[in-house]
C-alpha positions as CSV (number, residue, x, y, z in Angstrom):
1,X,0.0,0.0,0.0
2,X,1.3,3.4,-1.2
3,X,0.5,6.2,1.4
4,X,1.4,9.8,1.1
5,X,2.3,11.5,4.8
6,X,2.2,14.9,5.2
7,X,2.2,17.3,8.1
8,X,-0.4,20.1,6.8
9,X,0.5,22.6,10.5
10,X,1.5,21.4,14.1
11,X,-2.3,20.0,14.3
12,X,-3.4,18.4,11.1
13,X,-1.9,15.1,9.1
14,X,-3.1,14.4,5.7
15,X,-2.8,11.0,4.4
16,X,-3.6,9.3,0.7
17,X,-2.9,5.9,-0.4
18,X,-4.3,3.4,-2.6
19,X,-7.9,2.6,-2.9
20,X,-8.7,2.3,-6.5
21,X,-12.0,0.2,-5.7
22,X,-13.4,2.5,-2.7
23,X,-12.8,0.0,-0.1
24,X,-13.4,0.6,3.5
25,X,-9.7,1.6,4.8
26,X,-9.7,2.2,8.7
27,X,-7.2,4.5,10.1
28,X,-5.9,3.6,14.1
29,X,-3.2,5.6,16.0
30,X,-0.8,2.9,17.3
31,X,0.5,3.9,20.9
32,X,3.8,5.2,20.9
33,X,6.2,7.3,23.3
34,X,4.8,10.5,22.1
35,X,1.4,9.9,24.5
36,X,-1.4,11.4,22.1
37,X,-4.5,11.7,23.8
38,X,-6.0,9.6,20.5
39,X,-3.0,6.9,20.9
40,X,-4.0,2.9,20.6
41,X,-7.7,4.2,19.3
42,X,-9.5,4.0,15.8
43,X,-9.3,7.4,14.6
44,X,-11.2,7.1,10.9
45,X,-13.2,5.2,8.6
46,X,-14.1,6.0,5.0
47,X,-14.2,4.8,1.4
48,X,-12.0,7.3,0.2
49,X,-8.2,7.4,-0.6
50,X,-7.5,10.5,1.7
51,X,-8.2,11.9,4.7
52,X,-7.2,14.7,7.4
53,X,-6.6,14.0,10.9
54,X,-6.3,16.4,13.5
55,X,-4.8,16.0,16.5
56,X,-4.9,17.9,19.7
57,X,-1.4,18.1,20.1
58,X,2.1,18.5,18.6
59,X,3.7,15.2,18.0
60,X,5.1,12.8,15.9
61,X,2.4,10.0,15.3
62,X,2.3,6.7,14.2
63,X,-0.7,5.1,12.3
64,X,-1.4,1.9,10.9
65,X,-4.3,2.2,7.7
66,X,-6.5,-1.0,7.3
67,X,-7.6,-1.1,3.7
68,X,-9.3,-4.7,2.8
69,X,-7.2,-7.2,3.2
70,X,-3.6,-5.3,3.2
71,X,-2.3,-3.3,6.2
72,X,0.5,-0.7,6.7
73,X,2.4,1.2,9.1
74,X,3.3,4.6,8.4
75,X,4.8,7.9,10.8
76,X,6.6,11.1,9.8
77,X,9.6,11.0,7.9
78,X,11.5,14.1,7.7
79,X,10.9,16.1,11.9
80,X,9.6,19.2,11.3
81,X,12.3,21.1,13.2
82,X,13.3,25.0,13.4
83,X,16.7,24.0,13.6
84,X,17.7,21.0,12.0
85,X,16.9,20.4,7.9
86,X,18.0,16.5,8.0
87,X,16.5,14.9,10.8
88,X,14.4,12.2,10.4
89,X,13.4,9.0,10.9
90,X,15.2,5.9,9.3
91,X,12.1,2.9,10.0
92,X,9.7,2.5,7.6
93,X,11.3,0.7,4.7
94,X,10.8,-2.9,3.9
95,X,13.3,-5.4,3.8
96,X,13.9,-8.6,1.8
97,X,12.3,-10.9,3.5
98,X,9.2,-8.9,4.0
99,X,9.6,-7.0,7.4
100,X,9.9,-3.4,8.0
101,X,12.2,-1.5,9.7
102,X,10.5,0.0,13.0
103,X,9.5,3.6,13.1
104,X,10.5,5.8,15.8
105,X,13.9,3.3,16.7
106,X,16.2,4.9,14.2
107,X,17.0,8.4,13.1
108,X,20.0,10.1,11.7
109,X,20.4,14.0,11.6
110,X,22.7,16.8,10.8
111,X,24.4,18.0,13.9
112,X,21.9,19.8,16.7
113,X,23.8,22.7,17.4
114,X,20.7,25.1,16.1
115,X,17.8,23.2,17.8
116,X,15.3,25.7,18.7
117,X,13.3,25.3,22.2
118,X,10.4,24.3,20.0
119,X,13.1,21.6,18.6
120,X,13.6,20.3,22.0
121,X,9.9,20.0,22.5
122,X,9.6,18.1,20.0
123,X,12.0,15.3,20.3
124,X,11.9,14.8,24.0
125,X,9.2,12.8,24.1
126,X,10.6,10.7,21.0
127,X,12.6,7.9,23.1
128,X,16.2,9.0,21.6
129,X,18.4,8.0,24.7
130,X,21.4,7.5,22.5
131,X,23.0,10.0,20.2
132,X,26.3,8.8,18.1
133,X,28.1,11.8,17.0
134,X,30.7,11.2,14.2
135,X,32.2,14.9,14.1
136,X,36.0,15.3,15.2
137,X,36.6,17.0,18.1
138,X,37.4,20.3,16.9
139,X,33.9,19.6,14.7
140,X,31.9,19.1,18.1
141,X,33.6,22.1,19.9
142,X,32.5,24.8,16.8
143,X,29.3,23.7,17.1
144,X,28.4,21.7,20.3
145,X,25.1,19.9,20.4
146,X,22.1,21.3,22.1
147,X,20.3,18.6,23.7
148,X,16.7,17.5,25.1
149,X,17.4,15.2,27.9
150,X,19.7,15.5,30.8
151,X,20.3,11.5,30.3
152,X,20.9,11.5,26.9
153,X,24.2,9.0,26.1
154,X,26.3,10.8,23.8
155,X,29.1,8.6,22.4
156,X,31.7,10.3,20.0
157,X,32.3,7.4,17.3
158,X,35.0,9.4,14.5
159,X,35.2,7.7,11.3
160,X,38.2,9.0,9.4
161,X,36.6,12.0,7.4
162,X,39.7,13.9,5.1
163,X,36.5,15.5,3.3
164,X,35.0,16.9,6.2
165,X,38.4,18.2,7.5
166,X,39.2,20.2,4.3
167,X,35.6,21.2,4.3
168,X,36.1,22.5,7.5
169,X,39.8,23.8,6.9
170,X,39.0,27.5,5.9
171,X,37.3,29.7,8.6
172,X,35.0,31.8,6.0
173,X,34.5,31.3,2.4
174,X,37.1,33.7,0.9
175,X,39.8,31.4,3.0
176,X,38.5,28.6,1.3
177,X,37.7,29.9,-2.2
178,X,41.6,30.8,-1.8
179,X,43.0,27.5,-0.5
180,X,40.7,26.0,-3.5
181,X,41.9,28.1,-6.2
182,X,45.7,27.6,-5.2
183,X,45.6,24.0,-5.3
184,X,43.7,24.2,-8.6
185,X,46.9,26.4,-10.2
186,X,49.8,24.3,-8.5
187,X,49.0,21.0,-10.5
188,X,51.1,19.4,-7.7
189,X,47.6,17.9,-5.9
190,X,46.7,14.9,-6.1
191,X,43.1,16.0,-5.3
192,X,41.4,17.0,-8.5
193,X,39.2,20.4,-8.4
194,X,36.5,19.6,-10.5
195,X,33.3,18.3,-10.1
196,X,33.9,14.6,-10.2
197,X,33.6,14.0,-6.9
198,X,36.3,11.8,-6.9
199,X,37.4,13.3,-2.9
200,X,34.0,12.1,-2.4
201,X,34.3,8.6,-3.7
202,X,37.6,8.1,-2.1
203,X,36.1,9.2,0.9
204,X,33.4,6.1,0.7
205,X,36.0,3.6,0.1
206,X,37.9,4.9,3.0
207,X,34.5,3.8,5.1
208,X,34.9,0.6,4.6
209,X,38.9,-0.3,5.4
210,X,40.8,2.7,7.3
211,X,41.1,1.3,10.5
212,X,39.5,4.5,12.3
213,X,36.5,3.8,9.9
214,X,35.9,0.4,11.0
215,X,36.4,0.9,14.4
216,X,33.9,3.5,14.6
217,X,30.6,2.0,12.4
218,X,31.7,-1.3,14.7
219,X,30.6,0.7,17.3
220,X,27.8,2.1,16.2
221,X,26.3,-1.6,15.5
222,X,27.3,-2.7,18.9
223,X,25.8,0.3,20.4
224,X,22.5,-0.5,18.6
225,X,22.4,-4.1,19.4
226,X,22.0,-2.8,23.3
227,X,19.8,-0.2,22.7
228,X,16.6,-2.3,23.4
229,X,13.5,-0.2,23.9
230,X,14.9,3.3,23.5
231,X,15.5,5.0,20.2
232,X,19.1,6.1,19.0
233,X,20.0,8.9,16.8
234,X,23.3,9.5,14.9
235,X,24.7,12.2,13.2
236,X,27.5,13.9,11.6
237,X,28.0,17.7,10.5
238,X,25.2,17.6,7.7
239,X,24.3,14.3,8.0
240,X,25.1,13.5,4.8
241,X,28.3,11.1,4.2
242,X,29.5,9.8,7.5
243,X,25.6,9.5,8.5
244,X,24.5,8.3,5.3
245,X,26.8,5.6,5.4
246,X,26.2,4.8,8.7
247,X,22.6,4.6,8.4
248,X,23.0,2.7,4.8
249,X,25.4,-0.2,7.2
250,X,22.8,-0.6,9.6
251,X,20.1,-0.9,6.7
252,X,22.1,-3.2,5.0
253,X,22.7,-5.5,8.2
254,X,18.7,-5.3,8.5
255,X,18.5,-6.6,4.8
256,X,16.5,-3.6,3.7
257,X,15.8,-4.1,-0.6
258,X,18.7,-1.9,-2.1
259,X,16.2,0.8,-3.9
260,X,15.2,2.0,-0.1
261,X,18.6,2.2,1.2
262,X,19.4,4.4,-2.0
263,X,16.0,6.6,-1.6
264,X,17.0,7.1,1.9
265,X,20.5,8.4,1.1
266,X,19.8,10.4,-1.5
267,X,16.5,12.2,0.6
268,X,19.4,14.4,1.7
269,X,19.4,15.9,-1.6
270,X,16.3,17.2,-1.3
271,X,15.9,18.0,2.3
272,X,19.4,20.7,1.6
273,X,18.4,21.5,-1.6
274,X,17.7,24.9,-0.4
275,X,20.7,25.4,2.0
276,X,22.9,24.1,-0.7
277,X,21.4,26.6,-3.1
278,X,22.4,29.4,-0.9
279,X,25.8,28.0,0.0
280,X,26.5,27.8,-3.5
281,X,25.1,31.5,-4.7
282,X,27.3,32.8,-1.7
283,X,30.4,30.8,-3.3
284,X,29.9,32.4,-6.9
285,X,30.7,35.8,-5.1
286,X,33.5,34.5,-4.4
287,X,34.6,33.1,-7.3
288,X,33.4,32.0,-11.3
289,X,36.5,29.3,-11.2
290,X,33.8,26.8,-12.9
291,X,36.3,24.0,-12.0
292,X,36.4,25.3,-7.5
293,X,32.4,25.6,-7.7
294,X,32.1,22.6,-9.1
295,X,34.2,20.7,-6.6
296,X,32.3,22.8,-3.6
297,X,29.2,21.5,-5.5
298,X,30.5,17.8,-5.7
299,X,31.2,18.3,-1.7
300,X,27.8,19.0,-0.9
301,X,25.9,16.7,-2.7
302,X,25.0,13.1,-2.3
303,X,25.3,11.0,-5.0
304,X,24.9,7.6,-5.9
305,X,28.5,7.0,-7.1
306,X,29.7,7.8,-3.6
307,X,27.7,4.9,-1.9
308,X,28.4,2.8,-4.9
309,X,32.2,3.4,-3.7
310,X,31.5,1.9,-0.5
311,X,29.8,-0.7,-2.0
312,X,32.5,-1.6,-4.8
313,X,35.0,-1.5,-1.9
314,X,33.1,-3.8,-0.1
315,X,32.6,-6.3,-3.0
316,X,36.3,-5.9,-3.9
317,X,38.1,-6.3,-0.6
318,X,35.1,-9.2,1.1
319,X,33.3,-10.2,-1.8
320,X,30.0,-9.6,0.3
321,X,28.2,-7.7,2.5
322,X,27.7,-10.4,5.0
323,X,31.6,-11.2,4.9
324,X,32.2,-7.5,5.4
325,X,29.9,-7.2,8.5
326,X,31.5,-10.8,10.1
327,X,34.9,-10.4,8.8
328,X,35.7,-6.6,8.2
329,X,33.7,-5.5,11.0
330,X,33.9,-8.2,13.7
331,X,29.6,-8.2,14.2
332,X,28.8,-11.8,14.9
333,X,25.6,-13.5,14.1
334,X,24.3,-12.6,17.7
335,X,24.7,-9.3,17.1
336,X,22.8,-9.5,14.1
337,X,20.0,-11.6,15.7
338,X,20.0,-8.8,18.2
339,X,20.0,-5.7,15.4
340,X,17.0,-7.5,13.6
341,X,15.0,-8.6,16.6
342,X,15.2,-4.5,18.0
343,X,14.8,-2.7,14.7
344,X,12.5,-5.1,12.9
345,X,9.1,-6.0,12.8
346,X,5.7,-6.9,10.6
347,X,4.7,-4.7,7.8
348,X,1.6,-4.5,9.7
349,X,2.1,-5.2,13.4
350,X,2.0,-3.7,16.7
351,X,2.7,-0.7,18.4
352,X,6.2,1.5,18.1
């Protein structure tokens, strides 16, 4: 079953789906850590395809939609935070085998340094008693996290990021317009200012073997396989590479169908569509070096060649996924049991 979500104001969810034959679909709220006053309880039933629900409150719900004999879970996606543009929530996608990943047990982010007191509101009731920050410490002292719980775990897990660091190597644009433009004339680089991306792809392979690398998404599994009921969110500067790899691993453990964990990835795309639109007009006053912007441009994007690096690394060096989880990564089939027995569940099941 196909079914749109979309958060209308604080108040009101609209939601479409399938129901070419005008079949009674029923519409319950499944009880969840966010305590609407509506949750566990039938909240609609029509013959239409859409509906509006309005809730008395401002929350993240959960609903599972009846419609003959198919039923499906679905919550909100993307948070609809002041001061965040990438958080959201990883569940939702099916896997394989015909499970889905939970809603409300996974979510990745960019870093929570701008969270807004509405922001906090917002997520405190969530469940996320974990956060995994991949950021470098001089990262996490620019911008420190702002938080919502005073017994939040926050475990600093650093993936070797060389991307990141010369992202992060100028202090304003002009600096690194500069340092960008001089390494484009000296020839003597070996990193190549243009907009292959190939810093990025390099970057990707690096995931999967630099020992830093492995060390830290190791971690990250572990930490998930003890998580049990609470919710754990990780996170990077933008969320976008060292997240989006990390949340692609722990997809790919799951067994999640390869066309999700791509959609996922590249949602980043569109949720810093705008902020990279800005980024990149506040560049081209900098500079008209076609071959600088389009490396800035390649830096800020995801693309599908960069996860296909990781992947290509992994198929190189282990031949499999599974054999890089056991072998490169040191998770044992317990650990997996555990992952897929936390984050798993029925299309059509239970609560949250």
């Amino acid at each position: 079953m196909n079914i749109i979500f979309e958060r209308i104001n604080q108040r009101e969810i609209s939601l479409k789906w399938d129901n070419p034959q005008g079949l009674s679909t029923t519409v319950d709220m499944l009880p969840t850590r966010t305590y609407g006053a509506e949750s566990g309880q039938q909240l609609i039933e029509t013959t239409k395809d859409n509906c509006v629900i309005h809730h008395r409150s401002f929350f993240k719900p959960t609903y599972r939609l009846t419609c003959g004999n198919q039923s499906h879970i679905v919550s909100e996606r993307v948070l609809p935070l002041e001061g965040a543009n990438n958080f959201r929530d990883a569940g939702g996608y099916e896997t394989e085998d015909g499970l889905m990943v939970r809603w409300g047990k996974l979510y990745r982010s960019d870093h929570l340094h701008r969270l807004t007191d509405n922001d906090l509101i917002y997520l405190q009731p969530l469940g996320i008693r974990s956060v995994v920050d991949y950021r470098n410490a001089k990262e996490a002292a620019k911008q420190p996290n702002r938080l919502w719980a005073d017994d939040i775990q926050s475990v600093f897990y650093t993936p070797d990021a060389s991307s990141a660091e010369l992202a992060a190597k100028a202090s304003n644009d002009a600096e690194k317009i500069d340092f960008l433009l001089q390494l484009a004339k000296s020839g003597d680089s070996q990193l190549a200012i243009d907009n292959s991306g190939k810093i990025m792809e390099d970057q990707y392979r690096d995931f999967i073997h630099h020992p830093d690398s492995v060390d830290a998404f190791r971690n990250m599994l572990l930490l998930l396989a003890q998580s049990g009921e609470w919710a754990v969110n990780q996170h990077c500067r933008g969320g976008k590479d060292r997240t989006g790899f990390g949340i692609a691993l722990v997809h790919l453990v799951l067994g999640v169908k390869k066309e999700s964990i791509y959609h996922d990835y590249m949602l980043t795309n569109v949720l810093r569509a705008e902020r990279n639109s800005r980024r990149m007009a506040q560049y081209r006053e900098q500079t008209t070096d076609p071959n600088v912007l389009g490396f800035l441009s390649s830096m800020m994007e995801t693309r599908y060649s960069y996860l296909d690096a990781s992947l290509d690394e992994i198929a190189q060096r282990y031949g499999s996924v599974e054999r890089y989880i056991r072998q490169g990564l040191g998770i044992d089939q317990q650990t997996i049991d555990c992952l897929k027995a936390i984050f798993l569940t029925a299309k059509s099941g239970g609560t949250v």
